[in-house]
N, C-alpha and C positions, 0 to 999 in steps of 0.2 A: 504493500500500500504506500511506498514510498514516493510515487508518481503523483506530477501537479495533475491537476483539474486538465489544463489546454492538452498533457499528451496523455490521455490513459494508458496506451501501448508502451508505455514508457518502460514498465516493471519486464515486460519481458522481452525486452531488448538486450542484446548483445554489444560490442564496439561497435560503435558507427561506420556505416558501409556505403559504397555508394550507390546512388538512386536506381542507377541500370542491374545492381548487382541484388536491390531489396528486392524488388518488383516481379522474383521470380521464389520468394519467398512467400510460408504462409502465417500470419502470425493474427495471435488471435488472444482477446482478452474477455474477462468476465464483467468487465466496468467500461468495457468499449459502449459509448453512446450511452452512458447512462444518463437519466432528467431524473432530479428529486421528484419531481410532481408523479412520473408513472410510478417509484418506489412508494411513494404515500398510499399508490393506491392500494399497490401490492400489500402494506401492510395493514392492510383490513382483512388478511389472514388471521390475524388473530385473535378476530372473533368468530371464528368459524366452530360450530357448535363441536364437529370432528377435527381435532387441532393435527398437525404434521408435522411433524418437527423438524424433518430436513429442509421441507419449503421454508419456515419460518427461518430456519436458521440462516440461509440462504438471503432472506430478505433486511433481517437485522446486522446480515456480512453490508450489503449495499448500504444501510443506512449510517455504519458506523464508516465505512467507506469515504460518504458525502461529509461527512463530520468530519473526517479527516481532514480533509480537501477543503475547508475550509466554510462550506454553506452553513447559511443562518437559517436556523428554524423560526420561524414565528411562532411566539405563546401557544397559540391555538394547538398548531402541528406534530409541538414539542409534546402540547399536552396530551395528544389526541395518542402519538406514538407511545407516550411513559403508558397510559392506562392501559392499550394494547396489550404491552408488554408482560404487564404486570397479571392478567389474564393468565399469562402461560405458565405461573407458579404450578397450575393444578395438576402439570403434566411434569413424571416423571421422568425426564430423562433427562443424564448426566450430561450432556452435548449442547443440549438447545438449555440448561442453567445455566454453563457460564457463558454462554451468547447473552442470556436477558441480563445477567450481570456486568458486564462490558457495557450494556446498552444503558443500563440503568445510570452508568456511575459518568458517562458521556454529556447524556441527556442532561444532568444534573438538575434534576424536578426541584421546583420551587418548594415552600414553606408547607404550605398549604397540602400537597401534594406526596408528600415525603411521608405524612402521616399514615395514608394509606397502605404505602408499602413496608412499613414498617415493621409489622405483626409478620408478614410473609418473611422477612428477612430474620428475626427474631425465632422465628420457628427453625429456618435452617441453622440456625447458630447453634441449637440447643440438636440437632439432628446429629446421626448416629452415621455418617456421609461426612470425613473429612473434607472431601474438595467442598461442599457445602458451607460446609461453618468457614473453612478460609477465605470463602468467595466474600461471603453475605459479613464476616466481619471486614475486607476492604472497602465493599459499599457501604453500611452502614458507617465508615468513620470515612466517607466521602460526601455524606449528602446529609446528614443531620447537623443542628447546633450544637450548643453549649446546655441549653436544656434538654433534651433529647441523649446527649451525652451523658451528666450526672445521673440519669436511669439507667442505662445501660453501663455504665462504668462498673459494677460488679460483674460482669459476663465479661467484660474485656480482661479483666484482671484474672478473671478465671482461664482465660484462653492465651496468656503471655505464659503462663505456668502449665500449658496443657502438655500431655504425653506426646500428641502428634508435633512434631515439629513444622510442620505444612499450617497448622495452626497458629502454632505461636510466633512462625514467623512474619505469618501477614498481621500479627495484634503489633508485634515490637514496629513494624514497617507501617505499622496506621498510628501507630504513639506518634512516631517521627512527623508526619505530615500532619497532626492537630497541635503539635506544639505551638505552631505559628499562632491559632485565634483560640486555644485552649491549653495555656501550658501551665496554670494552675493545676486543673485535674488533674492532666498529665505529670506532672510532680508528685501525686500522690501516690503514686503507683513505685513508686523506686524501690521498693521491696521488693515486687514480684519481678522485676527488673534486673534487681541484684541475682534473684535466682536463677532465669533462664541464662544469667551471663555465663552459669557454673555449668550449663546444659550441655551433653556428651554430643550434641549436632552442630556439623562444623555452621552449620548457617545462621541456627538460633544463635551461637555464639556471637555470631558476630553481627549479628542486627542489635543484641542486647547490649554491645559493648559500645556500638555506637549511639544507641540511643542515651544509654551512662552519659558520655559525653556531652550530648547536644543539652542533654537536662542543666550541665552546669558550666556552659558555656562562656557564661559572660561572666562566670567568676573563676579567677587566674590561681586562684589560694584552693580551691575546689579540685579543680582540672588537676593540679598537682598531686592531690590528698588522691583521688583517685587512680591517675597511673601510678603512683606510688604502692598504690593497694594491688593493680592489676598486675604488675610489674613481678611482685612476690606471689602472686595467684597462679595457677595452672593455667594459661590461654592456651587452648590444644589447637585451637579452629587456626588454619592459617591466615588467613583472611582476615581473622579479628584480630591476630597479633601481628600483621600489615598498618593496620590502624592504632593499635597500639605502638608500633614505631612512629606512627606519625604523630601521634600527640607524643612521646617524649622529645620527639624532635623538636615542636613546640615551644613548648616548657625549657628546654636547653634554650632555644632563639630568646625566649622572654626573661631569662635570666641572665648576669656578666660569667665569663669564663672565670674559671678558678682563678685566684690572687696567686703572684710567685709562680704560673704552676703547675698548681694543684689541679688535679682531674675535674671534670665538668660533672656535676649531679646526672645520673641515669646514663653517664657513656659507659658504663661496665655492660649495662642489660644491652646496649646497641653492638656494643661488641662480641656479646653473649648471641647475638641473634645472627650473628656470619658465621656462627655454627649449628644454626638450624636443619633438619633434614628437608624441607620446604623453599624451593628456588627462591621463588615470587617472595621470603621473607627474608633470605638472604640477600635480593638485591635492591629488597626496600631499605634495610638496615646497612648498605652499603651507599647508598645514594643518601641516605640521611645525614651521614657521617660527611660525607663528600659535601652536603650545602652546610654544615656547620658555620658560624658567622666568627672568623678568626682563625677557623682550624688548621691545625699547628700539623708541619710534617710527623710526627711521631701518630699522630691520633687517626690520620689519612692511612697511613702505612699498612694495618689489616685490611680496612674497604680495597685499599687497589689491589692488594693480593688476592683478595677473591674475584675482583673483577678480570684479571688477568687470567682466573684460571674460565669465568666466564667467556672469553674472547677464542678460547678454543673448544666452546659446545659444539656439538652437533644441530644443535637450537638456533633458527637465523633470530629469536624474538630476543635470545638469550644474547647473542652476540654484538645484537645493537642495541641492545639496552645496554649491555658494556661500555662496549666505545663511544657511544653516546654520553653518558657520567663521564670518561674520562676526558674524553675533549671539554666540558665543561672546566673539570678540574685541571686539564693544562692551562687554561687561561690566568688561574691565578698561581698555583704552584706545578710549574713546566718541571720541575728535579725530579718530582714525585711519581710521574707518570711513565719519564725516562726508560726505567724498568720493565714498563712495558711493550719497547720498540719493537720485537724481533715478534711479539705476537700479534703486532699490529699491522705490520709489514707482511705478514701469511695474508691477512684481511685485506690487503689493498687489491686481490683480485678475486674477490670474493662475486659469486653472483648476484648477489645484492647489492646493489648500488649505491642505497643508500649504508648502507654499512662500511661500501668501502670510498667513500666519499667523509666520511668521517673520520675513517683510520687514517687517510690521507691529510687531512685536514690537522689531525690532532700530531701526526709525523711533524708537517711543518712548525709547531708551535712547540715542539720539546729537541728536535731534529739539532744538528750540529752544523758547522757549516760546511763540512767535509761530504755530506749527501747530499746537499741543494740539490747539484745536477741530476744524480740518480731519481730524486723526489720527481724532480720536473718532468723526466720521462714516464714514469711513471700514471701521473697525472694526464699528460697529454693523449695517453691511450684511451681513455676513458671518460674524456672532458665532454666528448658531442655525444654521449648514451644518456646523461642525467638531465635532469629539471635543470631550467635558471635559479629555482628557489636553494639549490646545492651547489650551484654553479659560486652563486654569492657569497657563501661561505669561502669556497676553497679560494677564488679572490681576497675577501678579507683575511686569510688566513696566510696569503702568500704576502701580500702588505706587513702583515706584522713581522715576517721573516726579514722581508728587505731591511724593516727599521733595525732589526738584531743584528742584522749581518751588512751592516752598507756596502761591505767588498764584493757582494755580491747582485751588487745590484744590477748589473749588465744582464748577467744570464735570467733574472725576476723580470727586468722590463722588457726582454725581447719578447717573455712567454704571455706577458699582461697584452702586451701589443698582439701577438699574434690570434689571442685568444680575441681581441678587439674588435677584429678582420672579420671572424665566424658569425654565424645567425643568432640572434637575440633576442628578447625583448628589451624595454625601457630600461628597468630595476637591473639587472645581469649589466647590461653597458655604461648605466651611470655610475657601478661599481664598479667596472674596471676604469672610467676616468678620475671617477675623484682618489682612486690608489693609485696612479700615476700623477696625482696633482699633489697627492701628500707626499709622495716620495721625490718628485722633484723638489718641494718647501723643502724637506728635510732633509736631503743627501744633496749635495751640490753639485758631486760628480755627474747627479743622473740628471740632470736641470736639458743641455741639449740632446741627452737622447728622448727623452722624455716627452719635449716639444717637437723633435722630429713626427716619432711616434702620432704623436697627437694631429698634425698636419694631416698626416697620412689619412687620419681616420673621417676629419670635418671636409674630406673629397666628397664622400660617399655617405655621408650619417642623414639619413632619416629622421632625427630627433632636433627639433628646435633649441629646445633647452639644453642641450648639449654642448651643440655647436657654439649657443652663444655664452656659453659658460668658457669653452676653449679658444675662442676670441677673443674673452674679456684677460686670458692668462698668457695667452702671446702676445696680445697689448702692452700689457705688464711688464713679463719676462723676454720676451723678444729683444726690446733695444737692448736689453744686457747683455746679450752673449756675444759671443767672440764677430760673429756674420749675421746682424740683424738684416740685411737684405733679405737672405735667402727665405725670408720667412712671409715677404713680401708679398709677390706671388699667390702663396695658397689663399693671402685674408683679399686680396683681388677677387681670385676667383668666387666665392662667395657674393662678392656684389654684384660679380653679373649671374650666378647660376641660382641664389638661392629667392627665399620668402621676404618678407621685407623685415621684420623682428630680425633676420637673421644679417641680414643688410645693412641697419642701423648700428649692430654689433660691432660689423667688420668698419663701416667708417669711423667708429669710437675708438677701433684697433689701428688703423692708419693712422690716424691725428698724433695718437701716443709714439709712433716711431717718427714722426716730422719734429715732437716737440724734443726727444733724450737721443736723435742723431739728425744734425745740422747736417753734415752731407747728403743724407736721403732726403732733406723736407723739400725741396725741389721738383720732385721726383712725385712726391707725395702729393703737393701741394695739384700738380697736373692727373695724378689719378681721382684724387675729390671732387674735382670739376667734371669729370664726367659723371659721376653723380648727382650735380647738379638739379639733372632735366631724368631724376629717378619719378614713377607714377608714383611714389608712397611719402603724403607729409614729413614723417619721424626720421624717413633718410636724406630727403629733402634740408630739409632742416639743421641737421644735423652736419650734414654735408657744411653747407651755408657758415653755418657757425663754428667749425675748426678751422675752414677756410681764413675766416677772417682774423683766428688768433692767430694762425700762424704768420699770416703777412704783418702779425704787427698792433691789430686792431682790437675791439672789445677786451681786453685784457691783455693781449701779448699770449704769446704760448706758454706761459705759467698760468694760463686758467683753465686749460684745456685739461691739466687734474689739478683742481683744487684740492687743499690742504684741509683737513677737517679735522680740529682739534679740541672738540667740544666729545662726550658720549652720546652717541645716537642715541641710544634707546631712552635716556634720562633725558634730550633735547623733545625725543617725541613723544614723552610723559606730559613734562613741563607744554607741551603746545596743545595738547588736548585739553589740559586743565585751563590753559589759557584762552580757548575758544569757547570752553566751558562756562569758564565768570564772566557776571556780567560788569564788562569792564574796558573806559576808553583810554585806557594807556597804552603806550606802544610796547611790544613784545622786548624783555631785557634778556637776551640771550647770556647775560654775567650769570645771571640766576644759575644756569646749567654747568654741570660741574665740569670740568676738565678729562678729555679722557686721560689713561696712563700712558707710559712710554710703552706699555707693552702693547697698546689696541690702536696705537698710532703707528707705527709701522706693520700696517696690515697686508697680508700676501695677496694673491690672487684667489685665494681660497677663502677669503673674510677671515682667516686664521692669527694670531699671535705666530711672528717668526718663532720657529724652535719651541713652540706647544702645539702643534696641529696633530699630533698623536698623545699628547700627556695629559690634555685636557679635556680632548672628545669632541671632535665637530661636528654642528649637525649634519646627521646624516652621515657621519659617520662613527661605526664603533668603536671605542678605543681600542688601542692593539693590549694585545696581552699580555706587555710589559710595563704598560702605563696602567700608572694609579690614578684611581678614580676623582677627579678634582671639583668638591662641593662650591665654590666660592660662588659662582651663575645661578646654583640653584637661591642660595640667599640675596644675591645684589638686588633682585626689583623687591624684596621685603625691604632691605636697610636703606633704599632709594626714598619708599616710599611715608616713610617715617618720617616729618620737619627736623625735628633733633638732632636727627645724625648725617643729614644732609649736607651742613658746614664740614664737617670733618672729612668731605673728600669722596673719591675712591676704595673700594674697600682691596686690600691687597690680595688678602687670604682665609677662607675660612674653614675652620677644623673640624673633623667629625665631633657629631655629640659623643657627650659623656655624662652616662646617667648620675646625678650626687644625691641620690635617693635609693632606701633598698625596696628588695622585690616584694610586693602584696599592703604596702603601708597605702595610710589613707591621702598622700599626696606623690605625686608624679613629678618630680623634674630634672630637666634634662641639661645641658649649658653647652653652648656653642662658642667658641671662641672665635671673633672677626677681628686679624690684625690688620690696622691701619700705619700711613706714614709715623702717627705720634702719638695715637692711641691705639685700646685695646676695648671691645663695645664685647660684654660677656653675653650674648642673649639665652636665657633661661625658657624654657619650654614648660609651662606646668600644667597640669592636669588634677582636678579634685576629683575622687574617686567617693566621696561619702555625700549621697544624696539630700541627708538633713542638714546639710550648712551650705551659707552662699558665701563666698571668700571673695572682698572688695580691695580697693586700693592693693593690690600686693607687689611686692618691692622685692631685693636681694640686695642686703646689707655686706657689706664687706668688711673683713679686718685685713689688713695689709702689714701686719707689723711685722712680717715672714718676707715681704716683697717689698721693701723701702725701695725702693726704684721706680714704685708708683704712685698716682696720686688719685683719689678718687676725682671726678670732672662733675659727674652727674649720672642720675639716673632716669627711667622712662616705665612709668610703674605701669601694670596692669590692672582696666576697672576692676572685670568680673573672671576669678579662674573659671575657666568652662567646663561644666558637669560633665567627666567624659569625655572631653575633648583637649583643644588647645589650644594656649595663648600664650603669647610669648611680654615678658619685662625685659627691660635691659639695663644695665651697670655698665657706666664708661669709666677709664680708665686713662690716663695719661702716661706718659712719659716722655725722654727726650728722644726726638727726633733721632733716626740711625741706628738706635740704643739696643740693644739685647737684654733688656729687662726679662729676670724671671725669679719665680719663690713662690712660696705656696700661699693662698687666700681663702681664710676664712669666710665662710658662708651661712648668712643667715636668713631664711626666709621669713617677711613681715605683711604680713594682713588683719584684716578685718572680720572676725565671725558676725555672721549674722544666723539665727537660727531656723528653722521653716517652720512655722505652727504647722501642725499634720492636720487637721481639723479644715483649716482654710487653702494650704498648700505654697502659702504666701510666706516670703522672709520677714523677719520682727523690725521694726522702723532702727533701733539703734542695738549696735552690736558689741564687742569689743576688743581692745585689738591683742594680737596673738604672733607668739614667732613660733619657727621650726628650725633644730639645725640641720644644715645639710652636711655632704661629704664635702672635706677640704679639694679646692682645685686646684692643679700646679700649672703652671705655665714655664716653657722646656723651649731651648734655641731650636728646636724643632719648630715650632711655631712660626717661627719667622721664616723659614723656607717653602718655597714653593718648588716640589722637584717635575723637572721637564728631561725631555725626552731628547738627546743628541742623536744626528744620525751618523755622523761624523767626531767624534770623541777627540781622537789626536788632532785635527783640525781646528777645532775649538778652545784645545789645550794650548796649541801653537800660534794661535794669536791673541792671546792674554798679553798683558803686564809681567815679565820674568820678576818684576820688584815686588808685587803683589806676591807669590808665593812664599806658603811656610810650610817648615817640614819638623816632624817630630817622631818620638820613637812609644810606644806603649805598649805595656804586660798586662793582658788581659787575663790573666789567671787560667785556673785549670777547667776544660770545655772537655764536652763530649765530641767533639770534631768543629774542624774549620766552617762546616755548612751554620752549624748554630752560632756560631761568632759574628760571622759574617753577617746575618741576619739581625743578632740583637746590636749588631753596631750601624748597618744599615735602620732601622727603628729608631736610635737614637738622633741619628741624624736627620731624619725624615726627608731624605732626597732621591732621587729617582735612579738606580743602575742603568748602565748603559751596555749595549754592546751584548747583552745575555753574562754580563758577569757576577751576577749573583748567584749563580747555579755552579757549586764548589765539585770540578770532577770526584765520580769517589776515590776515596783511598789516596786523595792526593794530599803531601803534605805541604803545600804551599801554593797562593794562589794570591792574584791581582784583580781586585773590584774597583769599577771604576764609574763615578757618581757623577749627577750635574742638579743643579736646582738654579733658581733665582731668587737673592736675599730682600729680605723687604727694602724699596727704594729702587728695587729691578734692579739690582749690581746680578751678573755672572759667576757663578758660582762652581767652581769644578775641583772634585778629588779623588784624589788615585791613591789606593790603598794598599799593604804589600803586607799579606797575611800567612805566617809557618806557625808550624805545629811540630813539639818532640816525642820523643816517645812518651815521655811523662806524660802526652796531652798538656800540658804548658802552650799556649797561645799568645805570641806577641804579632805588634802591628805597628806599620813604621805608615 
């Protein structure tokens, strides 16, 4: 019945063929040409004094059919069919009851109507005919209220605990569905609840173990008290100890990782569970361990062994559910998956495609630089068999390699290009340009292959937005390289071959190589003129007006790009608000803040130089060596705040950090936003106890731990939100360039008010109340931004030689150089370059090498030179 309405034939259709080849074909449906109105009639069977129960059943298939398919009954029809229906109780047969059951629970009879059927359904419940009572208790907890409920609520409780489990699991699976408009009753019941959860049938188990759950949903102190319970219980049913992985996963996310550490609550039973005899819960419990938030290589270490030994089932469900978790998991730790190359590499020719499109993909992101090439052939065998939608991946996946491996960027852009050339859609081509637009940003060696490349492609490109994407980046980049002529040519040809969007592009890309090379503008200056007498306004125009800069005129060829050094997105805040008020002053563009040095030299990509992989451009993902950078997602909050408007641009902002423990009656969170010469703490809070309203609330500071700051001001919040969130904020000073850090006392200060329960209303005066929170530190980590090099030695070698410092330090005794290397990259919180944070094994020495930008946008780069003795002794120079 999965077929629209317009094609009935639909269901029994094969792959689509062609018309000369159907036509000698015979195909035939039972809902071909069907009209509600002849089934209506048809269902006046059911008042036939000699009832039939195959006809009937036949007729109530068509009606439930039309239901599908979308048709509206009218009252009358609806009513005319339920009373029919309901006729047919008198006939015994197993077949045509759960036909009028299906009908019934479709139909869904009004108020009035429900009553009738009532006693009929109430009798099968109490019948001696399991498929009966299972049927008649779904519909019954599908079509009555809350009063009709409270009567029958001892039959249900009687049928959650019955012998049949065909029974009890349609009562635990009709609890579920009345929680929504009756979860009081439904709370009553949690006894007989607790029992079938102990039920020796794997189903009941596990309908009983999810409804436990869903009963105490919304309480976090609850949900814990009960996997804690289930956890020590017997769960035999696999399936319900599936969902028991997934609530202690839960519960692990909603709490912090152990201090110093220490093990996480409930990862003994996750670990406990990759030794299950049941696949499906071994590879729940290895996937839960895998999305852990924080998780540490030692704690990954069992999941990917079991998953490696998944990647060689016999099982294609089994093998891509493997490789599937581990490509996730190379994205953030690539060391860990390492281990398992040699069984991923059997998988790359795998009949499965989509299995080995993954294995492929997750090669490149843990892979060395010593198989590029091998990968690449690899790859190319198999490139025109798959989707675009796998296509896009191993694209992005081959980008992230270029940014690891810059040496190898020659043999990555010839296969991005070549791959460019083949058949596609939109999505599969705009991903092979923008990773050749981020790899030319970021590797400089690849800047003119890159642009050649890209010529090649805006010959032949079908896509508008493409091409004027790769006009607006040879505009750009063109007059820079060594032979901007030769680039000349290709954005010609577009003015006479293409559309006119695409036309307008290419004279905005002309204009740019007349204004940054004086010998071509000549040249230039005579191809604009035949654009002149273009049919299309915007090139017309356009034309017109580069013309005249160049010769000199309306601005000179310095306005042909203007400088913009104001923040767009806060200039077209401020101009809506401005159009907004009613107000005849003229617009004061001073208002609007300055952008930084980092959003003023913008690439062709709208990108920060040397962040268009570290910080995530739209539209595209970051590579897999770049950490995830929150500062965008906060800017239009702290924008839009008046207070914090003066104080600039925000530089950097830090993940939260909970300063509250788990289950208490307040929530919150602190975010730390460094600026040039302050530091703006925003507090996240949340009230969890529905009988007080909390006003004015504040975050008090002691500073006597961080004499390097001063309090400025704060930005209280009216009302914390029941359940929700709101943010206050505490600014901070200090000097300007400064590395201010030390730990800050934290007090939280509000207002109770209390709610009368009677009225529901809070009391007019209240009184006021603090909480302490967890002390927060602030760590030279803070003040770094780490970005992403594609060139490392390059970047090294055009520093200040006077700027560097070099020093030697004993890191004491480690379980190997992988964890050094890690807890000294954390301290520093800057970005590896190159894949050198991934310590070979067994090696006893090894060079990491970092890059960030220090608050004030200063350049930031260090190279580290980490050994190990046999004592395990770790020093670092």
């Amino acid at each position: 019945m999965a077929a629209t309405a317009q094609d009935s034939q639909a269901p029994l259709r094969g792959p689509e063929k062609k018309d000369e080849d159907r036509e000698d074909e015979t195909e035939f449906s039972p809902f071909y040409g069907i009209d509600k109105g002849a089934v209506l009639q048809e269902a006046r069977v059911f008042n036939d004094p000699q009832i039939d129960p195959r006809r009937c059943q036949q007729v109530i298939t068509k009606l439930l059919y039309l239901l599908n398919q979308g048709e509206v009954f009218t009252k009358k029809e609806a009513a005319e069919v339920f009373f029919g229906v309901t006729k047919l109780f008198q006939k015994q047969d197993i077949n045509l009851r759960r036909m009028m059951y299906l009908c019934i629970k479709d139909i869904c009879p009004g108020a009035d109507e429900v009553i009738i059927v009532t006693s009929s359904l109430m009798k099968d419940m109490n019948s001696k005919t399991d498929l009966y009572r299972a049927n008649s208790v779904r519909v019954l907890c599908k079509i009555i209220d809350g009063q009709l409920l409270a009567q029958i609520e001892r039959y249900l409780k009687q049928a959650i605990v019955d012998k049949s489990a065909v029974v009890a699991s349609a009562a635990l699976v009709s609890a579920l569905h009345l929680l929504g408009n009756n979860a009081e009753i439904v709370k009553r019941w949690v006894n007989e609840v607790q029992e079938a959860a102990q039920n020796k049938n794997n189903m009941v188990q596990f309908h009983a173990v999810a409804l436990l759950h869903a009963l105490r949903a919304s309480d976090r102190l609850a949900i814990s008290k009960l996997v804690t319970s289930l956890t020590k219980a017997n769960v035999r049913s696999p399936l319900a100890q599936c969902l028991l992985v997934r609530y202690v996963a839960q519960v692990i996310q909603d709490s912090q990782p152990g201090a110093n550490g220490e093990q996480r609550p409930f990862y003994d039973f996750l670990e406990s569970c990759l030794r299950h005899k049941a696949e499906v819960v071994i590879f729940e419990a290895a996937r839960a361990i895998c999305n852990l938030r924080d998780v540490t290589a030692r704690e990954l270490t069992p999941a990917i062994t079991v998953l490696q030994l998944f990647l060689s089932s016999s099982k294609p469900v089994l093998r891509f559910a493997a490789v599937r978790t581990l490509n996730k998991v190379a994205m953030t730790h690539p060391l860990a998956v390492t281990h398992c190359n040699i069984d991923m590499e059997s998988l790359i020719s795998d009949q499965n495609r989509s299995i080995a499109t993954l294995a492929i993909t997750t090669l490149l992101k843990t892979g060395n630089e010593s198989s590029v090439e091998k990968l690449l052939k690899q790859i190319g065998s198999f490139m025109s068999d798959i989707a675009d939608d796998f296509k896009i991946v191993v694209v992005e996946a081959i980008r992230s390699l270029c940014l690891k491996f810059p040496s190898k960027q020659r043999a990555l852009m010839n296969f991005l290009s070549g791959v460019l050339r083949e058949e596609g859609g939109f999505e599969y081509k705009k991903a092979i340009v923008q990773s050749i637009l981020v790899l030319i940003q970021e590797i400089p060696d690849a800047k003119e292959t890159g642009l050649g490349h890209l010529c090649e492609f805006i010959e032949d490109c079908e896509f508008t937005y493409l091409s004027t994407q790769v006009l607006h980046l040879l505009g750009q980049e063109g007059p820079k390289t060594k032979e901007p002529s030769k680039y000349i040519r290709y954005i010609y040809n577009r003015i006479i071959l293409e559309n006119a969007t695409v036309r307008a592009a290419a004279v905005s890309a002309l204009a740019n190589f007349g204004v940054a090379c004086e010998s071509l503008r000549s040249r230039i200056i005579v191809l604009l003129r035949r654009a002149l007498s273009d049919n299309d306004d915007e090139v017309r125009d356009r034309a017109t007006l580069h013309l005249e800069q160049l010769e000199g005129k309306a601005g000179g060829p310095e306005a042909v790009q203007p400088r913009v050094d104001v923040n767009l997105g806060a200039m077209e805040k401020a101009l809506a608000d401005y159009l907004a008020g009613p107000t005849d002053k003229p617009f004061d563009i001073s208002v609007v803040p300055k952008a930084p040095m980092s959003t003023r030299g913008v690439s062709a990509l709208g990108l920060p130089s040397g962040a268009a992989a570290a910080s995530g451009a739209p539209g595209l993902p970051a590579t897999s060596a770049a950490r995830k950078d929150p500062t965008a997602e906060y800017a239009e909050l702290l924008r839009s705040i008046p207070q914090l408007a003066p104080l600039g641009e925000v530089f950097k902002s830090c993940e939260p950090v909970r300063l509250t423990e788990e289950d208490t009656e307040y929530a919150v969170f602190c975010v730390k936003h460094i600026y040039e010469s302050h530091i703006v703490f925003q507090f996240n809070c949340t009230n969890t106890i529905a009988e007080q309203v909390l006003e004015d609330v504040s975050v008090a500071m002691d500073l006597a731990e961080a004499a390097d700051f001063e309090e400025a001001f704060t930005v209280p919040l009216d009302t914390m939100p029941l359940n929700g969130v709101g943010q206050c904020f505490t600014v901070v000073s200090r000097q300007p360039g400064a590395i201010a850090t030390g730990k800050v006392v934290n007090i939280l200060k509000f207002k109770v008010k209390e709610i009368d329960p009677s009225t529901g209303e809070a009391e007019e005066e209240g009184y006021d109340d603090e909480y302490q929170l967890e002390d927060l530190e602030v760590t030279p980590a803070d003040y770094v931004k780490p970005t992403l090099l594609g060139n490392f030695r390059k970047a090294w070698e055009e520093l200040d030689p006077t700027t560097e410092k070099e020093d030697e330090y004993g890191l004491g005794t480690r379980e190997g150089l992988q964890e050094a290397v890690e807890a000294v990259i954390g301290i520093l919180g800057m970005q590896p370059c190159e894949g050198s944070e991934a310590v070979p094994p067994n090696a006893r020495s090894h060079t990491v090498l970092l890059a960030g930008i220090f608050v004030g946008y200063q350049q930031v780069l260090v190279r580290m030179s980490f050994g190990i003795d046999a004592a395990n002794n770790v020093a670092m120079k």
